[in-house]
N, C-alpha and C positions, 0 to 999 in steps of 0.2 A: 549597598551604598549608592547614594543620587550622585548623578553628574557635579549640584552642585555642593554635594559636602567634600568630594574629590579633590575641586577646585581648592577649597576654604583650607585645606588640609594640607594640600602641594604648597597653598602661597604662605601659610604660619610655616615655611620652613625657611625661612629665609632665603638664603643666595641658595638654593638650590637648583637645577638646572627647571629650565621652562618645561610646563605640565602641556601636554599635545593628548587631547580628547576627540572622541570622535562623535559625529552625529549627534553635538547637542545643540547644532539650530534646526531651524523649522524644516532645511533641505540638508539632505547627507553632505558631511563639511566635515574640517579637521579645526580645533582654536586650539591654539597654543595661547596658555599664561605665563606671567612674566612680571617678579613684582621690582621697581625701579630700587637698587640702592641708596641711589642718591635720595630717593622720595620715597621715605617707607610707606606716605598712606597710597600710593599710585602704583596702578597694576595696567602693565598693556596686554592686549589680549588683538591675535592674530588669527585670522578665521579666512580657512581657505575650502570656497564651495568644491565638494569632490562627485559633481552628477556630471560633468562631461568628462573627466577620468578613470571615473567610475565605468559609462556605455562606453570610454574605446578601450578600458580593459577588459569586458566583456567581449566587444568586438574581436579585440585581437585574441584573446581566449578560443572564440569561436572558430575563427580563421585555422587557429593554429590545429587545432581537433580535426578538423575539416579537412584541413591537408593531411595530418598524419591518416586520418583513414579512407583518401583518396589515393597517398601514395604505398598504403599497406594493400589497399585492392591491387594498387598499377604493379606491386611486387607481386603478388600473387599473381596473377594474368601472365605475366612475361616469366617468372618461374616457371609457369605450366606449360608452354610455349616450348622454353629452354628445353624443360626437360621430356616432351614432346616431340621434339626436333631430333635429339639425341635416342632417344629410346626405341621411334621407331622406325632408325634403320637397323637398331641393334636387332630387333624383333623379326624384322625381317631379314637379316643373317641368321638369323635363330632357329626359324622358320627354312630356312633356305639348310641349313646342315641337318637339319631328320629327312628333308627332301630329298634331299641330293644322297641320303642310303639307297633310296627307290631307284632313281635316274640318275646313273653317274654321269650321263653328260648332261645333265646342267650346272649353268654357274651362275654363281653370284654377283649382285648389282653390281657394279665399280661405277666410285665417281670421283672427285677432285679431293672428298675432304678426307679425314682420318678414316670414318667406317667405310667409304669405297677405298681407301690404298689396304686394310683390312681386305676389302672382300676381292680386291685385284690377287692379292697374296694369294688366298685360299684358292684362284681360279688358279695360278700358277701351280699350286699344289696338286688340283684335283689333274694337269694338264701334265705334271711328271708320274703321277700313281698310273694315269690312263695309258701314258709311254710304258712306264716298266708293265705292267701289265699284260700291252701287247705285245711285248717283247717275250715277256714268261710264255704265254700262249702260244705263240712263234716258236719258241724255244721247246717247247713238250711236241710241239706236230713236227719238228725236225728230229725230235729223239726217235717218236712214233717211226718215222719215217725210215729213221736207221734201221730198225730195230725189222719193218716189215722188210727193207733192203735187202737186211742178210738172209732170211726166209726166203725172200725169192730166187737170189741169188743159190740156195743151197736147190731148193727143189722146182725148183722151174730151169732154169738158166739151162742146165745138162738138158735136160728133154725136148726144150726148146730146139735146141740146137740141132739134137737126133729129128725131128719133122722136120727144121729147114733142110736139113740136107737131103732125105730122102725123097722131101718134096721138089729140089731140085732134082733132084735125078728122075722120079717121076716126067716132071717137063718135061723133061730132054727123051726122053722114049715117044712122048706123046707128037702125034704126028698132025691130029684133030684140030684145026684153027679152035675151035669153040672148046674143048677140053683142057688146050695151053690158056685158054683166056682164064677158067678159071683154077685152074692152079699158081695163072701168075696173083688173081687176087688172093689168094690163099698167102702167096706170098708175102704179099704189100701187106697181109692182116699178121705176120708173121714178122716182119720188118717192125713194124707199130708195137708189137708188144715187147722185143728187144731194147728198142727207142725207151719204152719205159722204164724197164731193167737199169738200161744205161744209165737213166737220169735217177733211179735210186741209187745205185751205187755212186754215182757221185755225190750226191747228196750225204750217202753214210760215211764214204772215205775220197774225202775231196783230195786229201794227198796234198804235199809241198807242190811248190811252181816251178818250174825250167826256166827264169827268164833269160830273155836274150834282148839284145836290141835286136829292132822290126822296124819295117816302115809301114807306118798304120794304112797307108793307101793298098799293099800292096795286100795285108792281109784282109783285110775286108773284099779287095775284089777276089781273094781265092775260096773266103765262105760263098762271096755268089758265084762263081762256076761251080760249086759244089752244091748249089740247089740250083744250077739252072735247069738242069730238067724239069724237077717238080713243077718250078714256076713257068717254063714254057710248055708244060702238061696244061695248067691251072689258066692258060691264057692270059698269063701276067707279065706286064712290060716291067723292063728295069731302066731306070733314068739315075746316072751317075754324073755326079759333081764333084771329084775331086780336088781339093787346094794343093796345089804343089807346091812346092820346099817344106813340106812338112817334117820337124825335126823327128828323129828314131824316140821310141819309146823303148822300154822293159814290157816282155809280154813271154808268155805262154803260148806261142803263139796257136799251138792245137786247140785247147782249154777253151781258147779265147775265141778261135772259129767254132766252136760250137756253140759260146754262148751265143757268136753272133746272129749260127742258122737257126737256132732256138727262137729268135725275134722275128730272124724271117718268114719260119714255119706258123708263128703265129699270125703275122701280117698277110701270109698266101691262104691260110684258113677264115681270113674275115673279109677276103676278096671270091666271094663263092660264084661271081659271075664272073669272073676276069680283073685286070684293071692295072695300076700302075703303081709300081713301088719306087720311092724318089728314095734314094741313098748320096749322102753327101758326107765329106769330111771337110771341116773347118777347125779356127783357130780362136778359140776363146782368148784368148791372152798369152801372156809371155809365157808362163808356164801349164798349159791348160790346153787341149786337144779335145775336139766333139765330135760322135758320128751320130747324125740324122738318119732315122728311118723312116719313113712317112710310106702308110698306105691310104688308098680314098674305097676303104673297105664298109664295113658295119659300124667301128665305133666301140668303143667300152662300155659296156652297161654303168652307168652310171652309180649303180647298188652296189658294183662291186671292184669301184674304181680306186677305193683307197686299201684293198686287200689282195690287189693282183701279185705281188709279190708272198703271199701265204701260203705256205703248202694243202695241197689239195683245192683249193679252188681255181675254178674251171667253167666255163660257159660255153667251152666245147663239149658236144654227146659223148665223144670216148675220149674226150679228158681228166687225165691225171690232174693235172696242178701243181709238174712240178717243174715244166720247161723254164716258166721264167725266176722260178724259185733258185732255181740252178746256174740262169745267167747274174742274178743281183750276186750272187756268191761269187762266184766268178771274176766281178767286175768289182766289186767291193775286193775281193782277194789282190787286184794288182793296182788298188789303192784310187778307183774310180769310183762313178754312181751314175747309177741311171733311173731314168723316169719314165713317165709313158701319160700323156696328157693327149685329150680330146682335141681334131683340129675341127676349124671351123669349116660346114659344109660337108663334114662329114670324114670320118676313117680315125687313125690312131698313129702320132708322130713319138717315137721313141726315141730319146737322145742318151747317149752314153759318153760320159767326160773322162778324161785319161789325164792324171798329170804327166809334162812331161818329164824325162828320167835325165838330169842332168848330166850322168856319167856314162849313156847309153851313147853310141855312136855306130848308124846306119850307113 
């Protein structure tokens, strides 16, 4: 059917609503017909050109395309990003936990946002395993330790005993400067391997504590008259500083002078040419006592500065490894701690803190 039998066929219908055609003039347009009630031969006819309607619904058509797959790119791009951002720190925690079966001591990234407080956690994790651990490891070389204690004690200790004593008597017959000199090193080598003894059995049966109230000045100066020999042997000065009105503690006080010559023996063994041991007592605070011992000896090997409290290690040639094992016990025993850090310029400052004992009275 033509455009215009359409026409012919909408207006024989009388009042019927106006007929709207499109594209039947020369240029794409819309005419609406329309025939007059009043005037049945008269017909109006309304004609609307549709070519600049026409190009800005195209335009906008286009526009609209245009943007949806500029902003489907821009989603893409910033999705990948996202999830780029995110994935590879996850990767590299991922990465960092088969690693870290290899190398327990490393740890992972930490940073501000969620995957670093993740990887903060896991270092805290990997930094209480590495604690018990060294603690386990601590714990079997003090079993160890027990265990060769009581061996020695059963078949060394008695025999031992039988040579020093005949060896002293030996001495004493011997008339010969040069054959007392060495029997007395016989002795000194004989002295040393009791020293050992001793420090294993304490180690195996450390035994309850005796405390009593002490004046911590008074026992510190009686551990150094008890090495002053060695140390005025070894050429070494003693410079004391004592704080006075220092309050009483709770001590052992025996216990506690030997862990104290156990520090000094170590301090007179890294001064192998001479030199000067500073011993001081101060006052950390209201409830809190410290004794400084500082030598300008050799120095801590640095390899093996965070294990000097382990059993068996030793950087002396006829070192045990168990003197200072036996003083942190010790001092951990009457609820102290001590440490042992490098000074500058050379030697090794050892401090040992005491709380004070509130119902102790000196």
């Amino acid at each position: 059917m033509t455009a215009s039998e359409a026409t012919r066929r909408a207006l024989s219908a009388g009042d019927a609503p106006p007929l709207v055609l499109e594209n039947v003039c020369v240029a794409p347009c819309y005419v609406a017909y329309r025939r007059l009630r009043l005037r049945a031969d008269t017909v109006v006819a309304v004609v609307a050109v549709t070519t600049d309607l026409t190009a800005a619904t195209h335009a906008v058509t286009r526009t609209i395309a245009i943007a949806a797959i500029l902003s489907l790119l821009v989603m893409m791009v910033v999705s990948q990003l996202v999830v780029r951002q995110v994935s590879a720190p996850l990767d590299a925690l991922l990465r960092f936990t088969h690693e870290v079966s290899v190398d327990v001591h490393r740890r992972a990234p930490a940073g501000d946002d969620e995957i670093g407080h993740l990887g903060r956690a896991f270092n805290e994790m990997l930094d209480r395993l590495e604690r018990s651990q060294d603690a386990l490891v601590r714990s079997e070389k003090l079993g160890l330790a027990g265990l060769i204690a009581a061996r020695i004690a059963h078949d060394i200790r008695n025999p031992l005993s039988s040579i020093k004593m005949q060896t002293q008597l030996l001495q004493a017959r011997l008339a010969d400067r040069e054959d007392q000199a060495m029997v007395a090193a016989m002795l000194h080598d004989i002295a040393t391997v009791e020293a050992v003894i001793r420090d294993l059995l304490e180690l195996a049966r450390p035994g309850a504590l005796k405390l009593q109230a002490a004046s911590l000045n008074d026992v510190v100066s009686e551990a150094l008259q008890q090495t002053a020999p060695q140390l005025t042997y070894r050429k070494i000065r003693v410079a004391t500083d004592f704080a006075p009105g220092l309050p009483a503690v709770a001590l052992d006080a025996e216990r506690f002078k030997q862990a104290l010559r156990n520090v000094i023996a170590n301090a007179a063994d890294a001064m192998v040419a001479g030199g000067t041991l500073e011993v001081r007592t101060r006052r950390l605070d209201a409830s809190t006592l410290a004794i400084d011992l500082c030598d300008d000896g050799v120095g801590i090997d640095p390899a093996i500065i965070n294990h000097v409290f382990d059993p068996f290690v030793s950087t002396k040639r006829d070192g045990v490894g168990l003197g200072l094992v036996n003083t942190k016990a010790v001092v951990e025993s009457h609820g102290g701690a001590i440490q042992l850090a490098r000074r500058e310029g050379g030697g090794t400052r050892a401090t040992i803190s005491l709380r004070v004992d509130e119902h102790a009275h000196g």
